[in-house]
C-alpha positions in Angstrom: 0.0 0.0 0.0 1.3 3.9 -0.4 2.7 5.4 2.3 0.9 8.5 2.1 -2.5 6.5 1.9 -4.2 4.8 5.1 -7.7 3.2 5.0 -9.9 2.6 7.3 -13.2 0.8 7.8 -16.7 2.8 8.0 -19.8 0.9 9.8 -22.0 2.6 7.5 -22.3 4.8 4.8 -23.6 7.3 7.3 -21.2 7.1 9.6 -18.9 8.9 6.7 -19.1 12.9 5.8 -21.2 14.3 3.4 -18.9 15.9 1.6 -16.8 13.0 0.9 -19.0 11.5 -1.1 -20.3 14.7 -2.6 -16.5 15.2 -3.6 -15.9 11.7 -4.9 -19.2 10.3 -6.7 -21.0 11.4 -9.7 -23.1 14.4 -9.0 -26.4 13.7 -9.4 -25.8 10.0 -9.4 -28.9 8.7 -8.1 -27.5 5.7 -6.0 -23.9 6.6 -5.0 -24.3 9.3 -3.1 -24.5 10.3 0.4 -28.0 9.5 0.8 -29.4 6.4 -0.9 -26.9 4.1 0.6 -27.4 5.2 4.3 -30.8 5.5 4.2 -31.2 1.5 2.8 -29.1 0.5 5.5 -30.8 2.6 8.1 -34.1 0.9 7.3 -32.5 -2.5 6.8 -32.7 -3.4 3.5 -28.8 -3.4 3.4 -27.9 -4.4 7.2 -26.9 -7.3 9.8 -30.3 -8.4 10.0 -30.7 -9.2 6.4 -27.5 -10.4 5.7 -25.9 -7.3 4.8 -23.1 -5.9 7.1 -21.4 -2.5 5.8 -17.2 -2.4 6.1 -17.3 0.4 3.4 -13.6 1.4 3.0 -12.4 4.7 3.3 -8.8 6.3 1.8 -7.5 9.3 3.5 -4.7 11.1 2.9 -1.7 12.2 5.8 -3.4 15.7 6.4 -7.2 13.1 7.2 -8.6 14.5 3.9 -11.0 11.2 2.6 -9.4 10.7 -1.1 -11.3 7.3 -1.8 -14.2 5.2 -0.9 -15.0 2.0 -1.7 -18.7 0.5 -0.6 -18.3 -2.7 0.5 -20.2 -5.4 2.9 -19.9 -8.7 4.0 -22.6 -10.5 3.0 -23.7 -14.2 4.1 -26.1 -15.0 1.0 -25.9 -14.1 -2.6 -29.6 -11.8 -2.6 -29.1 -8.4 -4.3 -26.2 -8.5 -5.4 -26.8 -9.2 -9.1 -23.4 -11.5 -9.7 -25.6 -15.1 -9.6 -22.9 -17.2 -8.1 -25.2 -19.3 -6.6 -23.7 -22.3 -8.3 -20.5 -20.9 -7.3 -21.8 -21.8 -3.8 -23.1 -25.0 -4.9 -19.4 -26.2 -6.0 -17.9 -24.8 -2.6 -20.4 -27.2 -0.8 -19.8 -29.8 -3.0 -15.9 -29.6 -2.3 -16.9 -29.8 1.5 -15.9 -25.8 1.6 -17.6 -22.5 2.9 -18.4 -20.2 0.0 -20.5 -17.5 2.6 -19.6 -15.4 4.0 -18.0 -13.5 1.1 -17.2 -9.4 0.8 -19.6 -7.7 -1.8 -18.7 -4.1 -3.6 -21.5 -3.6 -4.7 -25.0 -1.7 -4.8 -27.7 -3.3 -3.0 -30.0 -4.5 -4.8 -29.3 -2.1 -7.7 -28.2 -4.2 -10.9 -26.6 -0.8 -12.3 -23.5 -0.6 -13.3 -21.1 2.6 -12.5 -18.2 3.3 -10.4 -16.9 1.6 -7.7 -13.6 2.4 -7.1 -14.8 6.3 -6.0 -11.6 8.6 -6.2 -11.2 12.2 -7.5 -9.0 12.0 -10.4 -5.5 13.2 -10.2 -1.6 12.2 -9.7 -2.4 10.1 -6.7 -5.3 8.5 -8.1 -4.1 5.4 -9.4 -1.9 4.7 -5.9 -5.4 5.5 -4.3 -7.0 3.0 -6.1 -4.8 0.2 -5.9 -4.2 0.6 -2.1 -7.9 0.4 -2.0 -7.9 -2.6 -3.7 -5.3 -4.5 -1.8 -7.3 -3.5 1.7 -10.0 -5.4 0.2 -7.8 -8.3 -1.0 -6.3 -8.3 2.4 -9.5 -8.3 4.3 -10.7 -11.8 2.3 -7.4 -13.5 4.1 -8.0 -11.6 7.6 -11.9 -12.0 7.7 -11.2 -15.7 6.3 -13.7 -15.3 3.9 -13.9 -17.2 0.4 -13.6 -14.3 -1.8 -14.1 -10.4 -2.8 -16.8 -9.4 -5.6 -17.4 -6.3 -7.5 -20.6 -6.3 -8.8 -21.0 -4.0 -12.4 -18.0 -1.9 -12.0 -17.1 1.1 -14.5 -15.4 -0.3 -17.5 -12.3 2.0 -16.1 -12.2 0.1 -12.7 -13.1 -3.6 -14.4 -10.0 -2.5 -16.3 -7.8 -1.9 -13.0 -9.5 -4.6 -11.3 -8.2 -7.2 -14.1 -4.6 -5.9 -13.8 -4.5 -6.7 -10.1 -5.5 -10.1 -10.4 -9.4 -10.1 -10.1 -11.2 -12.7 -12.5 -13.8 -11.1 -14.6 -17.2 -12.2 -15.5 -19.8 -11.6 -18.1 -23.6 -10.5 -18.1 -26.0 -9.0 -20.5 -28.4 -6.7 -19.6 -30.8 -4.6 -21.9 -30.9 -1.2 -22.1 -32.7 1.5 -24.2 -30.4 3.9 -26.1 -31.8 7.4 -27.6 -30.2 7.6 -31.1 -32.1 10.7 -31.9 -35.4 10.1 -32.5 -37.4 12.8 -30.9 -40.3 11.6 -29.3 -42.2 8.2 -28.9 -44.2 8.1 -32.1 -40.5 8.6 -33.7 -39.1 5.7 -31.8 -41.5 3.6 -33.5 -40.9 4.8 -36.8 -38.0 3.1 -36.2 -39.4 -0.4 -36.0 -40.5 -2.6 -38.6 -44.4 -2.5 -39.2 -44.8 -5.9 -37.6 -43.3 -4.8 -34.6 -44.8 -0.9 -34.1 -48.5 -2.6 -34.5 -47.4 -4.9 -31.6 -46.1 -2.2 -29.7 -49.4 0.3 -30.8 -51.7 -2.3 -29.6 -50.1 -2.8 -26.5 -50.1 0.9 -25.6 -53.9 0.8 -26.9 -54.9 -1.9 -24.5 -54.0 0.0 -21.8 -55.4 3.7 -23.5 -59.1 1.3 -23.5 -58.9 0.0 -19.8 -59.8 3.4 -18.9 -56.9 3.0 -16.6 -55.5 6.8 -15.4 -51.4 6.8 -15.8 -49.2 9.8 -14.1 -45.8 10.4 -14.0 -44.7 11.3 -10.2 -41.1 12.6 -9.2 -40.4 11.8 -5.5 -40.8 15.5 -4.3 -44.1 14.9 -5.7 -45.1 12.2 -3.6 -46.4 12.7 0.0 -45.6 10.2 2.8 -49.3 9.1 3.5 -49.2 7.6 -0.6 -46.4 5.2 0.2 -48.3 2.6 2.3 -50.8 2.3 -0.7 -47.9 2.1 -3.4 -45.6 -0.2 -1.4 -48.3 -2.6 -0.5 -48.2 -2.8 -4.8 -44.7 -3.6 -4.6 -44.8 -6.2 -1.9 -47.4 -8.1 -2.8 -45.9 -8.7 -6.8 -42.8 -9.8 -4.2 -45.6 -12.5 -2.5 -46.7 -14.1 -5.1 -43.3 -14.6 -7.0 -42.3 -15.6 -3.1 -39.3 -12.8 -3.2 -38.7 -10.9 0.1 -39.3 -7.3 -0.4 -36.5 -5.9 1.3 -38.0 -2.1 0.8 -40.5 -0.9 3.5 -42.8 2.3 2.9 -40.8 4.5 5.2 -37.5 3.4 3.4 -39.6 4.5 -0.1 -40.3 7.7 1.4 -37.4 8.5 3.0 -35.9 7.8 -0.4 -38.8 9.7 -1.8 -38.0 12.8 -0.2 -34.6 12.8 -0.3 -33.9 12.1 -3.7 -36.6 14.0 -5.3 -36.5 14.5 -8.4 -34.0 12.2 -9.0 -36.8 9.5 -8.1 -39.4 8.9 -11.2 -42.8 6.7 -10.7 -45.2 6.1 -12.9 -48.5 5.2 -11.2 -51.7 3.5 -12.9 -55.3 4.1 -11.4 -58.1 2.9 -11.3 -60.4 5.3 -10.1 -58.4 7.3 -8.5 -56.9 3.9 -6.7 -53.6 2.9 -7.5 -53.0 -0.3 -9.1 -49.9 -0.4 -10.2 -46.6 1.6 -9.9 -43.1 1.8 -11.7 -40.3 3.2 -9.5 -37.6 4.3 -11.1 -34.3 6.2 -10.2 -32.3 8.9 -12.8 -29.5 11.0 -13.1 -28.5 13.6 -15.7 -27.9 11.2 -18.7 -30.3 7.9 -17.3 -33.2 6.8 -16.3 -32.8 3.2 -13.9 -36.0 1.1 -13.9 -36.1 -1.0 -10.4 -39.3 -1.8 -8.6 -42.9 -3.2 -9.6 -45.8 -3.7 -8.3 -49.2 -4.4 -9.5 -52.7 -5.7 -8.3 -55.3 -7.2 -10.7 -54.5 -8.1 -14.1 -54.7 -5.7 -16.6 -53.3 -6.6 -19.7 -49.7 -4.8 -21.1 -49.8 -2.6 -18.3 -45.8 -4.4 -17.2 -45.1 -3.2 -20.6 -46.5 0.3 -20.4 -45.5 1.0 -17.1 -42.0 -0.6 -16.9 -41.0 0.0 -20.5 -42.9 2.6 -22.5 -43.5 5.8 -19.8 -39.3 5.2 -19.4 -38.8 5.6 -23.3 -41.5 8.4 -23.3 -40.1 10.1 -20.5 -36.5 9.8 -21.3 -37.7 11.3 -24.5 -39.1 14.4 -22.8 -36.2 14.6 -20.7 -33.3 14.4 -22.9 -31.9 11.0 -21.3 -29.3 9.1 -23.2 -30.1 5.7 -21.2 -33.1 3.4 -20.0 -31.9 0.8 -18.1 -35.1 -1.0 -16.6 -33.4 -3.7 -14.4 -31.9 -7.5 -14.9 -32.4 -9.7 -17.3 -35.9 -10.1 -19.4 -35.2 -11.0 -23.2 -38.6 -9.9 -24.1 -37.2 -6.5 -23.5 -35.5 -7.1 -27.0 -38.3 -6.6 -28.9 -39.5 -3.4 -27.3 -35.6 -2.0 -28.6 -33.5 -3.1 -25.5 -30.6 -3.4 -26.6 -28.3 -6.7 -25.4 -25.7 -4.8 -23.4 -22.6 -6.5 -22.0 -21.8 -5.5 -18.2 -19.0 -6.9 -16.1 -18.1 -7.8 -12.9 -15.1 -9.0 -11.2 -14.2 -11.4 -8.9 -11.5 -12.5 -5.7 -10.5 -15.7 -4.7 -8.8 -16.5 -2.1 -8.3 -20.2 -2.8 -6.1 -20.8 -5.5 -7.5 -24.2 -6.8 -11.2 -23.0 -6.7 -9.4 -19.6 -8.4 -8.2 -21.9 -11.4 -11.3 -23.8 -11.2 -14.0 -20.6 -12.2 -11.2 -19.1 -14.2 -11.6 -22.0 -17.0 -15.3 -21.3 -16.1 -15.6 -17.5 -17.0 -13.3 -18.3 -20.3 -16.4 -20.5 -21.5 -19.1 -18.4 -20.2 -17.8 -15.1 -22.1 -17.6 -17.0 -25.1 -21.0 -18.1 -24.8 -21.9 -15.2 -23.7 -20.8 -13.5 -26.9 -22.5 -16.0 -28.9 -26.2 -15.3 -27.1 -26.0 -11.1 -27.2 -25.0 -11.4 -31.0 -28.5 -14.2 -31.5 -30.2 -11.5 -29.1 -29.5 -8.3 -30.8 -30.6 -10.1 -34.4 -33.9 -10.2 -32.7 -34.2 -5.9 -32.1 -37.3 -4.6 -33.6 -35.5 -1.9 -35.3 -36.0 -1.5 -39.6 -33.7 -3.2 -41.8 -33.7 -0.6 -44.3 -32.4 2.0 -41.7 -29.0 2.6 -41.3 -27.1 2.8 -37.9 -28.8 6.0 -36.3 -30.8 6.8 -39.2 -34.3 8.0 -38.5 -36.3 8.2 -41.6 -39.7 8.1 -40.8 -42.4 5.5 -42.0 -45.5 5.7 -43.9 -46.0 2.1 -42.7 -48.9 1.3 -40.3 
């Protein structure tokens, strides 16, 4: 480690200034930032009792000034994270060996990718960062843990994570990217006529169910709504029998602390809600997360999750929609197959070897299935890259 660097351990991300982590993460950033993090551990969706226990590491300089941070937790299950290793687990038991507890950088619950490795840029960054690094190496082999994950990092710190000896894995996610088009009815003059009167019908399904649906930034959102719309979100958790680590308070603390930088689109039914979106956004994206519905009302998931996003990144001059994990049939609403990283320590040398010759496989099939995936993108053939000619087709 640098002499001139010293890290320490924070408890939680509360227990760490403010202005640190104004200073070091993207402004505006909707999850890293002084707020989201400390608020889902204060209400326990990222604490002890749920499996979650916060060692977030902290850089400072010799004058005490905090020059990195990197959120990490040791975690005892593999819920939230978004690195499905579960058969990773599997091979540890099988081998008589402990995969949990293991060390998590990570998000909670958030599959978004972004930076993890949090330093200002500058000459010391890159001693910053890999002092960082090696506390978190070192606290695998003093914590006797199995392993040290970081879940979606920046391409920049996948890149530095690589060169000191992490293993890297492979996902695809889907996300919508604004090429231009203007506004939603020139989004679908994108598509190929099969695929816009799929899309049209959908969105007129929901137009007929005399269904009401608003567009709500957190601010907008008073704290006596959240029991209504969380009880949406928890029960959709029931029947799929997922925990829903989110309370209503934790929503409306959230809520009001994030303002604007929380979206949610909210169908009614006479004046009753029946169904919500919640999504997060910063500057250039818009991050679908939770949903919740009750009855079924046909393309509503669609309208809800996907098109209000597209719309509304539309109005809002978003780059980026990207509504959550997995889902192929996001393909054919213009998702794009995406590949996202993450990166991986193992203590053990054999089991090291061992997913090694794993991840080689997996990325190569996992090359294979974006390429099939993107050949199924609504988008028309007779367009060019970019190109938004519009249609006279139905």
């Amino acid at each position: 480690m640098p002499s001139c660097i010293s890290i320490s351990t924070a408890p939680s991300a509360g227990a760490i200034p403010r202005e640190a982590w104004d200073r070091l993460c993207p402004a505006g950033h909707p999850f890293l930032n002084a707020d989201f993090l400390a608020i889902i551990e204060r209400h326990g969706a990222a604490a002890r009792e749920w499996g979650w226990t916060a060692r977030h590491l902290v850089a400072s300089a010799q004058d005490g000034t905090i020059v990195g941070l990197l959120p990490l937790y040791v975690k005892t299950h593999s819920h939230g994270d978004f690195i499905y290793d579960w058969s990773w687990a599997a091979a540890y038991r099988q081998l008589g060996r402990e995969y949990y507890p293991k060390l998590m950088s990570c998000l909670p619950h958030t599959p978004a990718a972004g930076p993890r490795l949090l330093v200002a840029e500058g000459p010391q960054a890159a001693n910053i960062r890999q002092a960082l690094i090696e506390r978190a190496q070192a606290l695998v082999a003093a914590l006797g843990v199995s392993s040290w994950h970081v879940a979606l990092p920046a391409e920049a710190d996948s890149d530095e994570l690589l060169r000191q000896g992490l293993l890297i894995s492979h996902d695809v996610q889907f996300h919508w990217l604004d090429s231009g088009c203007g506004d939603f009815d020139g989004y679908l003059a994108t598509f190929s006529a099969a695929k816009r009167r799929k899309v049209r019908a959908e969105r007129r399904r929901v137009q007929e169910s005399g269904l009401s649906i608003e567009t709500r930034h957190g601010d907008q959102i008073d704290a006596v709504e959240w029991p209504s719309l969380h009880a949406l979100y928890a029960d959709t958790f029931d029947r799929f029998n997922n925990h829903a680590v989110f309370s209503a308070a934790c929503f409306a603390d959230l809520a009001a602390t994030l303002g604007r930088r929380m979206v949610a689109f909210i169908a009614r039914e006479r004046g009753v809600p029946v169904a919500v979106a919640l999504c997060f956004r910063c500057d250039e994206a818009l991050y679908g997360r939770y949903w919740g519905c009750r009855g079924n009302y046909h393309s509503l998931h669609f309208e809800l999750c996907f098109y209000q996003g597209i719309a509304y990144c539309l109005r809002q001059g978003l780059q980026r929609f990207e509504p959550g994990a997995g889902g192929e049939h996001k393909v054919s609403r213009g998702f794009t197959p995406t590949v996202v990283h993450s990166a991986h320590w193992i203590a053990d040398p054999g089991m090291r070897e061992l997913l090694a010759r794993h991840l080689a496989l997996q990325g190569e099939a996992l090359a294979d299935y974006r390429q099939q995936a993107a050949e199924h993108l609504p988008f028309r053939r007779d367009l060019a890259p970019g190109s938004l000619a519009p249609s006279s087709e139905p």
